[in-house]
C-alpha positions as CSV (number, residue, x, y, z in Angstrom):
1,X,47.0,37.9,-12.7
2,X,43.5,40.2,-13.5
3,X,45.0,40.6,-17.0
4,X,45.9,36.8,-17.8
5,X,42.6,36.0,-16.1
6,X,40.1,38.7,-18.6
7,X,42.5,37.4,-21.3
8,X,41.8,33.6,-20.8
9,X,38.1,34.8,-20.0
10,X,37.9,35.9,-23.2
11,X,38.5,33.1,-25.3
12,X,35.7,31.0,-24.0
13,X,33.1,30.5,-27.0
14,X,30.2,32.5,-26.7
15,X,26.5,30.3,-26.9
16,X,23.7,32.8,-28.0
17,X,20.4,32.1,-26.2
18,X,16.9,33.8,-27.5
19,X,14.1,33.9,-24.9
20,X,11.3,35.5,-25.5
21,X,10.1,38.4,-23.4
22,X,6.7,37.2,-22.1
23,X,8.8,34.0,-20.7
24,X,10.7,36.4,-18.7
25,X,8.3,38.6,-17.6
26,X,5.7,35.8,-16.4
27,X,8.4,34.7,-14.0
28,X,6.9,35.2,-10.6
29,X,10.1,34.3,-8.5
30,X,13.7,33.6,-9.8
31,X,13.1,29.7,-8.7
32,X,9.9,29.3,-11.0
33,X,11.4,31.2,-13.9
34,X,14.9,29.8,-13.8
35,X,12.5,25.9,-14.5
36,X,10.5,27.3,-17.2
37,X,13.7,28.2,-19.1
38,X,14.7,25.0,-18.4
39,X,11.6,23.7,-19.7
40,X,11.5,26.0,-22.7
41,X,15.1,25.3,-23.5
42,X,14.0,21.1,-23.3
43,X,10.8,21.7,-26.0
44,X,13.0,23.4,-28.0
45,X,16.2,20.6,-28.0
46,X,13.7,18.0,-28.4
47,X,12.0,20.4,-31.7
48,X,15.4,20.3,-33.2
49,X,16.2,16.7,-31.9
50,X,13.0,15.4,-33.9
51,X,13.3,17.9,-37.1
52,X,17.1,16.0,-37.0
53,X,15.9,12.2,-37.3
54,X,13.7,13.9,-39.8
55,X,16.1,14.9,-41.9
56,X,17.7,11.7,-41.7
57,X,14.8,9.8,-43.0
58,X,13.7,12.1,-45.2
59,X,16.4,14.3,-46.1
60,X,16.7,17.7,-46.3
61,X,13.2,19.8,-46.7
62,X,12.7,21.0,-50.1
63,X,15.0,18.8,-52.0
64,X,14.0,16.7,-55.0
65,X,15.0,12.9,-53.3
66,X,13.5,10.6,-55.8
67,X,15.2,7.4,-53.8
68,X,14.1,8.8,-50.3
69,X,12.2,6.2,-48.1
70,X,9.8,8.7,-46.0
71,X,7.7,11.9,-46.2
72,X,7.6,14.3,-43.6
73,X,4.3,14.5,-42.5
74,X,3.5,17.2,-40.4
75,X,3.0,17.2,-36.6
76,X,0.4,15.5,-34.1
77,X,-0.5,16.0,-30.5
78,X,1.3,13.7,-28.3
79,X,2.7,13.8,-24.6
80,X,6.2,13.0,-23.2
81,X,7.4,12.6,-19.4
82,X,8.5,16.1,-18.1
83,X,9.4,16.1,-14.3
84,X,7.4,13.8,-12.9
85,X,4.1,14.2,-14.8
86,X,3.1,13.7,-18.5
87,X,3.2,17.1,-20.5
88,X,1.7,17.5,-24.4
89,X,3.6,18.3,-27.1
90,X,4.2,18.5,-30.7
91,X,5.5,15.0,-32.0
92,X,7.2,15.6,-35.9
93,X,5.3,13.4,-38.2
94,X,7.6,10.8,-40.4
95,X,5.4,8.4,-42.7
96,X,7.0,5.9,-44.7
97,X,6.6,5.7,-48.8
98,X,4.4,2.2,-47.9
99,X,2.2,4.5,-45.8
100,X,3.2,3.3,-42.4
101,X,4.2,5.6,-40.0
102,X,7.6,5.7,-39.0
103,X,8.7,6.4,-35.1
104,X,11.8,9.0,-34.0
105,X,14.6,7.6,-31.6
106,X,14.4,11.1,-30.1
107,X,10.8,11.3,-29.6
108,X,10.6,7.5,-28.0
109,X,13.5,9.0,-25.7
110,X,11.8,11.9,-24.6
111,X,8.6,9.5,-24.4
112,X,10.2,6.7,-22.6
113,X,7.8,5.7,-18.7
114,X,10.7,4.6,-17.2
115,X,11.6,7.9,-15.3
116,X,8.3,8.4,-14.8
117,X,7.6,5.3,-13.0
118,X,11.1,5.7,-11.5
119,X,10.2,9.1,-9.9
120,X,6.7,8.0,-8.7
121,X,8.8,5.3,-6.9
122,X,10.7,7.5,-5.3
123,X,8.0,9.6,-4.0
124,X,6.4,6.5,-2.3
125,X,9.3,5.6,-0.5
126,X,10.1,9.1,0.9
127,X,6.7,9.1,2.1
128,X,4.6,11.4,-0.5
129,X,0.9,9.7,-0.2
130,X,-0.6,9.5,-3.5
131,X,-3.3,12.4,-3.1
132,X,-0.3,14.8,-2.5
133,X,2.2,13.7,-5.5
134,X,1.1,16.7,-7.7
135,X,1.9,19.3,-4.7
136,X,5.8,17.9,-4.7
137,X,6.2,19.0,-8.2
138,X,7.8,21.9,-9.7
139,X,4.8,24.1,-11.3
140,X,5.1,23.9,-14.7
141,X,4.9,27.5,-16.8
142,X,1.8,29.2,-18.6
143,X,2.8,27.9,-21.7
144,X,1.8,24.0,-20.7
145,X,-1.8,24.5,-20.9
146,X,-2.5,20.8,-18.8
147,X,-1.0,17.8,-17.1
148,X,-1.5,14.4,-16.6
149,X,-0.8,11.5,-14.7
150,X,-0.6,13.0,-11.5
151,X,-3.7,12.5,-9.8
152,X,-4.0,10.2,-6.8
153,X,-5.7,7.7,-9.0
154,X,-2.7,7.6,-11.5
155,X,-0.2,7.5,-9.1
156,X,-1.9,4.9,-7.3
157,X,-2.5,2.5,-10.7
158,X,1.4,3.4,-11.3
159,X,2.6,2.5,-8.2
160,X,0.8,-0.8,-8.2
161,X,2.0,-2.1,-11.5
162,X,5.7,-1.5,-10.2
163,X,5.4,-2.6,-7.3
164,X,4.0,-5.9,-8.8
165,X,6.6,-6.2,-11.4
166,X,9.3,-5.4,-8.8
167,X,7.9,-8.1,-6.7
168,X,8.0,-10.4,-9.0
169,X,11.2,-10.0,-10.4
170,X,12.4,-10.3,-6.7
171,X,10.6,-13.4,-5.5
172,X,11.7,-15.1,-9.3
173,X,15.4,-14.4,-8.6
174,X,17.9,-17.5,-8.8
175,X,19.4,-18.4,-5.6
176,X,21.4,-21.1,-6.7
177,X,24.5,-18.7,-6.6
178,X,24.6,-16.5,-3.4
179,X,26.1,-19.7,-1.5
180,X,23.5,-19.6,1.4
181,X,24.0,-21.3,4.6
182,X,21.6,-19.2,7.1
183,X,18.2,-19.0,6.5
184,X,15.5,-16.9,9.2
185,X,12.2,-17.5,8.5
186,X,9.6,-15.2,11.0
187,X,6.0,-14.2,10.1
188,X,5.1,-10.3,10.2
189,X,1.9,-9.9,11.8
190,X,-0.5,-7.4,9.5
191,X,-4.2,-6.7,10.4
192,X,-5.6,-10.2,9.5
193,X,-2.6,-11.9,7.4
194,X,0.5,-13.0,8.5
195,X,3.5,-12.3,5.5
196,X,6.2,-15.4,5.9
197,X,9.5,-13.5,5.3
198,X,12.6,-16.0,4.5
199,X,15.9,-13.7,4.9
200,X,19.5,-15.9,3.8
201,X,22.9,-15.1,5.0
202,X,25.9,-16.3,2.5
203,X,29.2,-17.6,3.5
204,X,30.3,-13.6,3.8
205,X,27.5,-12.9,6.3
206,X,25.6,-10.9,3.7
207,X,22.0,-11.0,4.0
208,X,19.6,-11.0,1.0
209,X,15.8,-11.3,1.1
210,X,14.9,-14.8,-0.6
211,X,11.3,-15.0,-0.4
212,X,7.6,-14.1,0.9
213,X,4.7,-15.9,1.2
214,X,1.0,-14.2,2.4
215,X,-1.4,-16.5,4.6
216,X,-4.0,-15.9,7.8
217,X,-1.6,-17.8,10.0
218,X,1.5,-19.5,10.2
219,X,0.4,-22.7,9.0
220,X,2.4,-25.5,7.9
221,X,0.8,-25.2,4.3
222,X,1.8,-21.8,4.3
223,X,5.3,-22.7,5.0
224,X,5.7,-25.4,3.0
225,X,5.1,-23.7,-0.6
226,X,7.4,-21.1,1.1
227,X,10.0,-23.7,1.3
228,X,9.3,-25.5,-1.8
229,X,9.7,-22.5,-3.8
230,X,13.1,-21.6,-2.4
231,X,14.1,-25.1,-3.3
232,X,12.7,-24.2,-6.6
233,X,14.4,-21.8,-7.0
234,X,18.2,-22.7,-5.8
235,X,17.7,-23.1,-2.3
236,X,20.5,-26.2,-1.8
237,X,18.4,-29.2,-0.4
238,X,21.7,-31.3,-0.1
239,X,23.9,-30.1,2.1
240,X,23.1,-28.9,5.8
241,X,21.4,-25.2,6.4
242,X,21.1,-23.8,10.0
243,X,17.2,-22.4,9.9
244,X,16.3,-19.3,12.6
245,X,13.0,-19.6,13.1
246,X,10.4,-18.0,15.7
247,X,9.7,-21.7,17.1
248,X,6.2,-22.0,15.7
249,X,5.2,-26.1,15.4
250,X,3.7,-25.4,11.9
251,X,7.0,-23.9,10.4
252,X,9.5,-27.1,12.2
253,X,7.4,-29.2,10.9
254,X,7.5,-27.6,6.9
255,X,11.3,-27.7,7.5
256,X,11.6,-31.2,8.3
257,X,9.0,-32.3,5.6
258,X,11.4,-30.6,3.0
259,X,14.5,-31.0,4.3
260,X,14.5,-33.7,6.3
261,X,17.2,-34.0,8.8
262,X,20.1,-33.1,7.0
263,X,19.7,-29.2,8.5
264,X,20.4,-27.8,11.9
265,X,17.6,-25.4,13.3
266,X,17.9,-22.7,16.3
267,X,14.7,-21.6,17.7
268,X,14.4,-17.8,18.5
269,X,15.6,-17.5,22.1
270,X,13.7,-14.8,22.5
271,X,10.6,-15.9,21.6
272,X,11.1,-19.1,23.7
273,X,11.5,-16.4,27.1
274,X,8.7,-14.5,26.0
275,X,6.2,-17.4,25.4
276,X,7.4,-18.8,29.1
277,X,6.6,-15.7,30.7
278,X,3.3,-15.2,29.0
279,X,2.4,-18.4,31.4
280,X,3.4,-17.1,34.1
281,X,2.8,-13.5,36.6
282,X,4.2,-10.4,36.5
283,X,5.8,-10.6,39.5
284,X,7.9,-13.9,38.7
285,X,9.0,-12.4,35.0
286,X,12.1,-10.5,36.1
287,X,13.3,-13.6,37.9
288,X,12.7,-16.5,35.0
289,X,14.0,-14.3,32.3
290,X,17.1,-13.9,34.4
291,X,17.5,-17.4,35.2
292,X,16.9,-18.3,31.1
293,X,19.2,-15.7,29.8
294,X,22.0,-17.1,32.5
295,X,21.4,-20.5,30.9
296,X,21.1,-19.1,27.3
297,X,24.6,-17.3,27.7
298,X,26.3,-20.2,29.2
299,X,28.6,-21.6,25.9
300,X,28.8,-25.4,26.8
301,X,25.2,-26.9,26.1
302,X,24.9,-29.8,28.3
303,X,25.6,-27.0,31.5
304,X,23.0,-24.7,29.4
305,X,20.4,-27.4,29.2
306,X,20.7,-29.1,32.7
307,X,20.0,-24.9,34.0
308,X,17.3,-25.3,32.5
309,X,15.7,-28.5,33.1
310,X,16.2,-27.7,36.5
311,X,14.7,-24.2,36.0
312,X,11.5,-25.8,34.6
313,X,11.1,-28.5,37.4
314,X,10.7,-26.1,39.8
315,X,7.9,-24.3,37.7
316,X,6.3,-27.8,37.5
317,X,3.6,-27.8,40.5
318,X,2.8,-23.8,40.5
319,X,2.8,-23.2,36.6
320,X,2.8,-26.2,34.8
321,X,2.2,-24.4,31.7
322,X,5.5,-22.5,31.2
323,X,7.2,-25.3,32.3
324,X,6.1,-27.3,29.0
325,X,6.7,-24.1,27.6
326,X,10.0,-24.4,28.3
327,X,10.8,-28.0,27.8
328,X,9.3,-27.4,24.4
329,X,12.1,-27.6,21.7
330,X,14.7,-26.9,24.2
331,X,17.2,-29.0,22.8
332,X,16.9,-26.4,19.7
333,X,17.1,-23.3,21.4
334,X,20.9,-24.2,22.2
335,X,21.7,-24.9,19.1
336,X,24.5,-22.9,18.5
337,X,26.2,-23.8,21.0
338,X,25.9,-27.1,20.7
339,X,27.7,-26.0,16.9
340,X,30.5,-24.1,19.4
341,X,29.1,-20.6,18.1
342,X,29.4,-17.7,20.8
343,X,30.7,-14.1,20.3
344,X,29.3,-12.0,17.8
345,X,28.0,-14.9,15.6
346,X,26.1,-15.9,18.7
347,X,24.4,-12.4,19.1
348,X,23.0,-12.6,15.5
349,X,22.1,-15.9,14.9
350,X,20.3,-16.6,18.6
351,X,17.0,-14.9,17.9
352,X,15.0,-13.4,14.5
353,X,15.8,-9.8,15.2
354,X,17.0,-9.3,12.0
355,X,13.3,-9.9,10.5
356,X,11.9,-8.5,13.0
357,X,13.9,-5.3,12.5
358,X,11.7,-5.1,8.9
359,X,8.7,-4.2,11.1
360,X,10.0,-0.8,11.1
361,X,10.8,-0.3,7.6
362,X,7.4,-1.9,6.6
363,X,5.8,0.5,9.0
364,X,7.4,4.0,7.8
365,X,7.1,2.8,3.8
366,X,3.5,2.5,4.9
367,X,2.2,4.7,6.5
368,X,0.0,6.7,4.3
369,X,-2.2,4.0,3.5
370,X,-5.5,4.5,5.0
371,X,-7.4,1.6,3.5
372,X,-5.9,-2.3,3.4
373,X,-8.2,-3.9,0.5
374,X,-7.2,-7.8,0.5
375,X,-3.6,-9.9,1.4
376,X,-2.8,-8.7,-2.7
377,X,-2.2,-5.0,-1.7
378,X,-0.5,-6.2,1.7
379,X,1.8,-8.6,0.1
380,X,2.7,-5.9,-2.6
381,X,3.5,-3.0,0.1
382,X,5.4,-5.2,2.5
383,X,7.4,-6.7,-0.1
384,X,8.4,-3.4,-1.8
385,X,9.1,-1.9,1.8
386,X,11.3,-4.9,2.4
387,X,12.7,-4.7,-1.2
388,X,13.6,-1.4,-0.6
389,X,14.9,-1.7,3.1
390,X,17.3,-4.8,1.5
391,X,19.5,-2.3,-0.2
392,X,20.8,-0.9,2.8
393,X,21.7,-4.4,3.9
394,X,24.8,-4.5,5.9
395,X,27.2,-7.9,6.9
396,X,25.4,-9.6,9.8
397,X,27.9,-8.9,13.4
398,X,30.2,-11.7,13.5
399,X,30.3,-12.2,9.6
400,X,34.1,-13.4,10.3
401,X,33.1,-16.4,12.3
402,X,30.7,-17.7,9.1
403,X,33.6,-20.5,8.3
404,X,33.0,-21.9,11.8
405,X,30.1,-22.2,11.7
406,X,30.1,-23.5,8.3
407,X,32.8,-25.8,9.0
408,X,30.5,-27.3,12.0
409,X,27.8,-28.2,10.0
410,X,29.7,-30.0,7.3
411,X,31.5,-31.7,10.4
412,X,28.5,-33.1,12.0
413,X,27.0,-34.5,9.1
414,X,30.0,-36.6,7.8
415,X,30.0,-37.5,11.3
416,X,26.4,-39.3,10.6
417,X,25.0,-36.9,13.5
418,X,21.9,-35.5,13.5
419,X,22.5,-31.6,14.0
420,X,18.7,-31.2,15.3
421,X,20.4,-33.3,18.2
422,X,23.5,-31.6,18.7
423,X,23.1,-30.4,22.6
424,X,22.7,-34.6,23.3
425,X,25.6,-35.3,20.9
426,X,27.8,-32.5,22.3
């Protein structure tokens, strides 16, 4: 076995490597040396890359060509993107016989921003701040002589213009496609804006993130061109959507001035228990968010709403004020049952969590920002921490029961029922 294996050892091709000696012995630790080969070994592949494309254009150096098309022309200063930063180099010169310069596919490789501004993502959403992006880079060897494009200013100007085009691209996206049939809508609270975040679900209980829209509050102009650009943009107007929202007046109202009503809408239960017990004293909160979860858990909708009523009567003469809370939209915070969700489904559907749950991500993608200048930068930093948080997206709990629920809606609206009035209907 030691015999076959010198044998076969043997025949492998041999690769001859020069490096010269003051490469070697600037090496400082076997980590920092074994990059600057690395990086020696790159300047000279791209040399040889560059003298190649030459050589095509040109043909071969000190050959009498008289039907060649281009020149060599020497070499220029130029940069390229090396490890996160921008490095100079030596860029072969190629000028065409009409005097134009001509460009080298290896050089505009080598040159290419992409991983750059690929890496300076990356950064960001592991939580490098700007002022420390140099620090997280491998030190380049003595040889490079400066870098660029790693100050905090750089980074910063980088990170903006792709976050920007990201954005963009996102909130642009068709939507005519992904065969929506949920749609949350809940404001995230920042300093002094409010970002409307729209989140779908499709008939396989996938979620995707279909819009955002930056205001002071949640207004109903605010939520309108939120709306209107969905519809815009695929958003089906035609056939009936179940909307989650938060229960803010402003936003029902947006929905029902674009969509009429054609579209079923559940109002956060959640919310609706913690806006009642915000009228009413510490000491009563343990029992009235007993008594509404009880009613909220019961599955038939007329037993859920007469709980209830009767749970707001009594809170009439001491606290009038959560007892209009309560009566407030309470046909639509039974919703779903009133569709005959429950289970899993149920869970999901019943409040905004799933929003809410962004809060998080938004929170840890920015926390190195020390300064907030204008809604701009805040729109541009939640969406790319929401953009980012949408690729670890899972199915929604219950994502089997979506063909109920589905089947439902299309079943009280070629019944000529309003769905908005399904817990009187059921």
């Amino acid at each position: 076995m030691r015999k076959t294996a010198t044998t076969v050892a043997s025949c492998q091709p041999r690769v001859p490597i020069q490096l010269p000696l003051a490469l070697l012995s600037s090496a400082k630790a076997l980590r920092e040396g074994f990059f600057a080969l690395c990086v020696y070994a790159g300047q000279e592949a791209l040399k040889l890359m560059m003298e190649r494309d030459r050589t095509e254009l040109c043909g071969p150096r000190w050959s009498h060509n008289p039907s060649r098309k281009a020149v060599r022309g020497g070499s220029t200063r130029s940069e390229i993107t090396l490890g996160g930063r921008r490095v100079p180099v030596k860029r072969l010169r190629v000028t065409g016989t009409n005097g134009q310069e001509l460009t080298l596919p290896s050089f505009d490789w080598a040159a290419e921003r992409d991983p750059l501004d690929e890496h300076t993502w990356r950064s960001i959403v592991a939580g490098v701040s700007t002022r420390s992006y140099g620090t997280t880079l491998d030190p380049l060897p003595s040889t490079f002589d400066e870098e660029r494009s790693t100050s905090s200013s750089s980074v910063s100007r980088r990170f903006v213009a792709l976050s920007q085009r990201r954005l963009k691209e996102c909130l642009s996206r068709p939507l005519g496609e992904l065969d929506l049939w949920v749609v949350m809508i809940d404001g995230i609270a920042f300093h002094d804006h409010t970002i409307l975040v729209a989140l779908g679900i499709d008939t396989s209980g996938n979620k995707h993130v279909l819009g955002l829209r930056e205001g002071t509050t949640e207004n109903a102009g605010v939520a309108g061109a939120l709306l209107s650009d969905l519809v815009d943009r695929g958003l089906p107007s035609d056939r009936p959507l179940l909307f989650v929202i938060d229960g803010a007046k402003a936003l029902r109202k947006a929905i029902g001035r674009v969509f009429g009503n054609s579209v079923a809408v559940q109002r956060c239960q959640v919310h609706k228990i913690r806006n009642v017990l915000d009228h009413l004293p510490e000491e009563l909160h343990a029992t009235i968010r007993r008594a509404m979860q009880q009613a909220y858990n019961t599955t038939n909708p007329k037993s859920a709403r007469r709980q209830l009523e009767r749970l707001a009567k009594s809170l009439e003469d001491e606290h009038p004020g959560a007892a209009a809370s309560l009566c407030e939209g309470l046909e639509e915070t039974l919703t779903l049952q009133a569709l005959g969700i429950s289970g899993a489904l149920w869970r999901t559907l019943r409040s905004t969590n799933p929003i809410e749950n962004l809060n998080g991500a938004v929170a840890k993608f920015a926390r190195n920002v020390r300064r907030w200048r204008g809604g701009s930068m805040l729109l541009r930093w939640v969406g790319s921490a929401i953009l980012e948080a949408e690729k670890k997206f899972r199915r929604v709990r219950g994502h089997r029961e979506m063909k109920t629920l589905i089947q439902s809606l299309r079943d009280r609206t070629s019944n000529g029922k309003e769905v908005n009035k399904g817990v009187e209907a059921a």
